[in-house]
Backbone as JSON Lines, residues from 0, in Angstrom:
{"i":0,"aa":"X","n":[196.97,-15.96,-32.16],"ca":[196.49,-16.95,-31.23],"c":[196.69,-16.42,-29.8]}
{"i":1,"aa":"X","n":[195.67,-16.75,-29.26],"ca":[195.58,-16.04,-27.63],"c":[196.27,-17.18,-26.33]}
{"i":2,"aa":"X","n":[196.87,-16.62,-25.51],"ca":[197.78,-17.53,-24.61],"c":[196.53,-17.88,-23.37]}
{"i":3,"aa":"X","n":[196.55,-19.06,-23.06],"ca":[195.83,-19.23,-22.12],"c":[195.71,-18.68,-20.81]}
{"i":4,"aa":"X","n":[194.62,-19.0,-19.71],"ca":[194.63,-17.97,-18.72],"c":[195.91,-18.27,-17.47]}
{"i":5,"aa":"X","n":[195.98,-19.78,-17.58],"ca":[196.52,-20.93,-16.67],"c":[197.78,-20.54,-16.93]}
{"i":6,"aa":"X","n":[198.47,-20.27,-18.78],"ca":[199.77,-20.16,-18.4],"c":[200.43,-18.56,-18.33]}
{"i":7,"aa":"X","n":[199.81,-17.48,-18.51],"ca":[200.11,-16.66,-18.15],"c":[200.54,-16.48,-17.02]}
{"i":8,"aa":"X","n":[201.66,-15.84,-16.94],"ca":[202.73,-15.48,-15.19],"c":[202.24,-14.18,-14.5]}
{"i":9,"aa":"X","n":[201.67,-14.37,-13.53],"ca":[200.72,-13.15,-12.56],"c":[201.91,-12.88,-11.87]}
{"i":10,"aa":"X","n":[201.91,-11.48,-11.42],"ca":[202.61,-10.39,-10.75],"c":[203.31,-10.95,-9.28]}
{"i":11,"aa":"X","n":[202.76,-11.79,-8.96],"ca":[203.27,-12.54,-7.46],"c":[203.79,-13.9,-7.91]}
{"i":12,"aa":"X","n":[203.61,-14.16,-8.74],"ca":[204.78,-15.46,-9.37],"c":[206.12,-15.32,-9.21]}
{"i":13,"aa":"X","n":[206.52,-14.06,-9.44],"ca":[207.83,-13.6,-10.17],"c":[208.59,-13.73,-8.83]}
{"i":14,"aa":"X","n":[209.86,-14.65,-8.57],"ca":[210.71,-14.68,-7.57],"c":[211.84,-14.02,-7.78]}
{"i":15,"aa":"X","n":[212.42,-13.35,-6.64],"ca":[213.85,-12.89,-6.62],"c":[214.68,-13.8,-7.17]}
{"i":16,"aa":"X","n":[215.89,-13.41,-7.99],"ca":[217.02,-13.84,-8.07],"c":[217.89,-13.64,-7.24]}
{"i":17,"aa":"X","n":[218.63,-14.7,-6.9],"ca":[219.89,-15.42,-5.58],"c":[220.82,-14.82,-6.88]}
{"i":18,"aa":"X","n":[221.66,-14.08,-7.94],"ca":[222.74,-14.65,-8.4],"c":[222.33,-12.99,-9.37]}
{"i":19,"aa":"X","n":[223.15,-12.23,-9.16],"ca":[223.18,-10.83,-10.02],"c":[224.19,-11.36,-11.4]}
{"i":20,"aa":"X","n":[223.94,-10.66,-12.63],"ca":[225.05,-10.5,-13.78],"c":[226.51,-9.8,-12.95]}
{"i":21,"aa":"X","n":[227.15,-9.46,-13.62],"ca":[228.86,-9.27,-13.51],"c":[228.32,-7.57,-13.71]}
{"i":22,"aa":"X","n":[227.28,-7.06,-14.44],"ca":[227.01,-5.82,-14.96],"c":[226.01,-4.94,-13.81]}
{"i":23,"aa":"X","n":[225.32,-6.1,-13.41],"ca":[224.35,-5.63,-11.79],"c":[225.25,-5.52,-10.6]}
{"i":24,"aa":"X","n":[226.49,-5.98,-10.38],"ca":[227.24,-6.41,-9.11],"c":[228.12,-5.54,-9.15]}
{"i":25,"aa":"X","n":[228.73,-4.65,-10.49],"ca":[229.34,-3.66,-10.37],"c":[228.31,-2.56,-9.96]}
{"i":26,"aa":"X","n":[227.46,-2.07,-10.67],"ca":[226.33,-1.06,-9.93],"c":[225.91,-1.08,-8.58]}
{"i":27,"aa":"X","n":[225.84,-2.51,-8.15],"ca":[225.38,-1.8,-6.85],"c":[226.8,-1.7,-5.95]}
{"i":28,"aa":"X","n":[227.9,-2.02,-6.27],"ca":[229.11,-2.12,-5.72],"c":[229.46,-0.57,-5.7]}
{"i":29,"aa":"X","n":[229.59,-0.09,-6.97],"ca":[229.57,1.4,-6.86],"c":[228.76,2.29,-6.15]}
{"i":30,"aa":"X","n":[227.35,1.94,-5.76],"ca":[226.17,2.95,-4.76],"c":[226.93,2.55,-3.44]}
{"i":31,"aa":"X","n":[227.74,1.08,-3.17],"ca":[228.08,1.45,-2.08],"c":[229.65,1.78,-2.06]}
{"i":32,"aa":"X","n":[229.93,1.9,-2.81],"ca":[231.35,2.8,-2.71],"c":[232.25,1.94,-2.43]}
{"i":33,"aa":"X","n":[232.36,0.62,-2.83],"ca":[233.37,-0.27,-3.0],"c":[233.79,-0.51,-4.29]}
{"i":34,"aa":"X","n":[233.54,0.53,-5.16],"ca":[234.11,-0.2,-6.34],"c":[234.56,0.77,-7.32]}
{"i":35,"aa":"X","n":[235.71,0.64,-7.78],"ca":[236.58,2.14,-8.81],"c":[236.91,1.36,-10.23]}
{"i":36,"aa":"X","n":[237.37,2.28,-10.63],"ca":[237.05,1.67,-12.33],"c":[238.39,1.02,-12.83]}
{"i":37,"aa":"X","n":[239.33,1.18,-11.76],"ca":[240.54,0.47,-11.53],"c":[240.75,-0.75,-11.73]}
{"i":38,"aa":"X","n":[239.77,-1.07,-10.57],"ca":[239.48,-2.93,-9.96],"c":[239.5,-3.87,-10.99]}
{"i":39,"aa":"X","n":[239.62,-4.84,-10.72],"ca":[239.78,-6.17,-11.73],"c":[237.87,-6.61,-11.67]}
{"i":40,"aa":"X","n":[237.9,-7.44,-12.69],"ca":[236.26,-7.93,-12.36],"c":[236.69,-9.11,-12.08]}
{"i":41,"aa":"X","n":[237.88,-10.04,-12.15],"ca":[238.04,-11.19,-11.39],"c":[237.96,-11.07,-9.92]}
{"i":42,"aa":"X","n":[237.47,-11.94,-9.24],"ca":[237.64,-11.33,-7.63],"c":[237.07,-10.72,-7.28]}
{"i":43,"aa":"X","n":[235.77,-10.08,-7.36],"ca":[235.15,-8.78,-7.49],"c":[234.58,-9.53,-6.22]}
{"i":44,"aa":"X","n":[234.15,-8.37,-5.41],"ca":[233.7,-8.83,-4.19],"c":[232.33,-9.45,-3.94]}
{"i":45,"aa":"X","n":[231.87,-10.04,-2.63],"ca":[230.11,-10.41,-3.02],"c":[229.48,-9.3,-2.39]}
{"i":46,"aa":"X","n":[228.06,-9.19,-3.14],"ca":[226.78,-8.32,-3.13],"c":[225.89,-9.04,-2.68]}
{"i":47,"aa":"X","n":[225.38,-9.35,-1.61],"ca":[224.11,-9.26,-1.0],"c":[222.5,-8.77,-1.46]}
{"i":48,"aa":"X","n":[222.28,-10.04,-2.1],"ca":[220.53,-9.99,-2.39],"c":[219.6,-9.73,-1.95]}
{"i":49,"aa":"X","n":[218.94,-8.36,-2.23],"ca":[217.76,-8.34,-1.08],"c":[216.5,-8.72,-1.56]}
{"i":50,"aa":"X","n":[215.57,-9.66,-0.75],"ca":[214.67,-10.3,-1.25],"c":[213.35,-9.04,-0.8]}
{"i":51,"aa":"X","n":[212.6,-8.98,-1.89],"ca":[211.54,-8.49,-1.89],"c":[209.87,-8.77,-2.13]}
{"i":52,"aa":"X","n":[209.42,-7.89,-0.85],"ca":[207.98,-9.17,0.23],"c":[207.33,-8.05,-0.08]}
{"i":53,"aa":"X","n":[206.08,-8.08,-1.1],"ca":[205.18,-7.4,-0.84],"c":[203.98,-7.51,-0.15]}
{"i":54,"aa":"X","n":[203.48,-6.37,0.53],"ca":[202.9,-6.81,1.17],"c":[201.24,-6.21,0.74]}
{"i":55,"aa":"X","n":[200.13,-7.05,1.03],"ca":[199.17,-7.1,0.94],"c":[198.67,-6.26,1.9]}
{"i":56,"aa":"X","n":[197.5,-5.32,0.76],"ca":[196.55,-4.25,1.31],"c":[195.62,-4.98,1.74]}
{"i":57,"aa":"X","n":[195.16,-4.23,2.65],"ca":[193.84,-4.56,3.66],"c":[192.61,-4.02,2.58]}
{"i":58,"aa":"X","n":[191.53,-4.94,2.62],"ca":[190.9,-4.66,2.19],"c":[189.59,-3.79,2.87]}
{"i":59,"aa":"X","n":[189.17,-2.59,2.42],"ca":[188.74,-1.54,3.51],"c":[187.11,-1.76,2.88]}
{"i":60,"aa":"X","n":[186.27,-2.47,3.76],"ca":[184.96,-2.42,3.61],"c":[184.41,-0.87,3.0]}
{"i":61,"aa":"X","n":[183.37,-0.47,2.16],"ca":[183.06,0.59,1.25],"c":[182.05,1.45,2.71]}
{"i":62,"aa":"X","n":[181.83,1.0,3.31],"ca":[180.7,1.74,4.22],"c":[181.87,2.85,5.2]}
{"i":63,"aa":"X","n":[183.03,1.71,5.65],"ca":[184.34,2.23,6.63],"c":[184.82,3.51,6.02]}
{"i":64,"aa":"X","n":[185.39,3.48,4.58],"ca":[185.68,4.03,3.82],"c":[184.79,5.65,3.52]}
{"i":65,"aa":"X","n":[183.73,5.24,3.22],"ca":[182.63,6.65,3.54],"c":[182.83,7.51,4.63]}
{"i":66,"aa":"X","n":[182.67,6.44,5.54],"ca":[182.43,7.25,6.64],"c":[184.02,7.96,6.87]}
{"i":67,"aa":"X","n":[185.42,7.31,6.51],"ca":[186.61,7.91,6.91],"c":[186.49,9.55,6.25]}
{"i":68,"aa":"X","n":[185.55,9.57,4.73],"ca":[185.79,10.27,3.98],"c":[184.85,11.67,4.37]}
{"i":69,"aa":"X","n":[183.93,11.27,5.32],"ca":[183.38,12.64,5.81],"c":[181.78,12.19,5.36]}
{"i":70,"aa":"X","n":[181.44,11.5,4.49],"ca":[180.77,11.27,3.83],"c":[179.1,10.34,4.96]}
{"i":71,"aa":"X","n":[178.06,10.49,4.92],"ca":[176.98,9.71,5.6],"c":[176.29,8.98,4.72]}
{"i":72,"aa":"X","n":[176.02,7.89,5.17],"ca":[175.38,7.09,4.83],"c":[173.39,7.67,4.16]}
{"i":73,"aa":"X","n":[173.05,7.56,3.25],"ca":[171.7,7.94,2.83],"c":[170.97,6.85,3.11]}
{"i":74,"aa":"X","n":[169.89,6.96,3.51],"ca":[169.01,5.89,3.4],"c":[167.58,6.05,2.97]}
């Protein structure tokens, strides 16, 4: 059975998570060099979420595009 079009989740739906696992917060703790294999995971310090904005291509009219490419118009 095929899923409808409406509920399928498109590529710009998908929001950041505010709240990492215990297993994500050690990794990035270690890239920044706060974290040894010593440490307790109680107490573990906070990690900072970075939210990610993509951004939308310009859409480049096909004539603009030719011409960037070296290319002339035939007529």
């Amino acid at each position: 059975m095929t899923m409808d079009r409406s509920l399928k989740v498109q590529a710009g739906a998908i929001k950041s998570r505010n709240v990492l696992t215990r297993a994500e917060r050690i990794s990035r703790l270690k890239e920044l060099d706060r974290w040894s294999d010593e440490m307790n995971v109680v107490g573990m310090a906070k990690v900072r979420v970075l939210k990610i904005s993509l951004k939308k291509k310009k859409k480049v009219k096909k004539e603009e595009a030719d011409e960037k490419k070296g290319g002339k118009k035939k007529k």
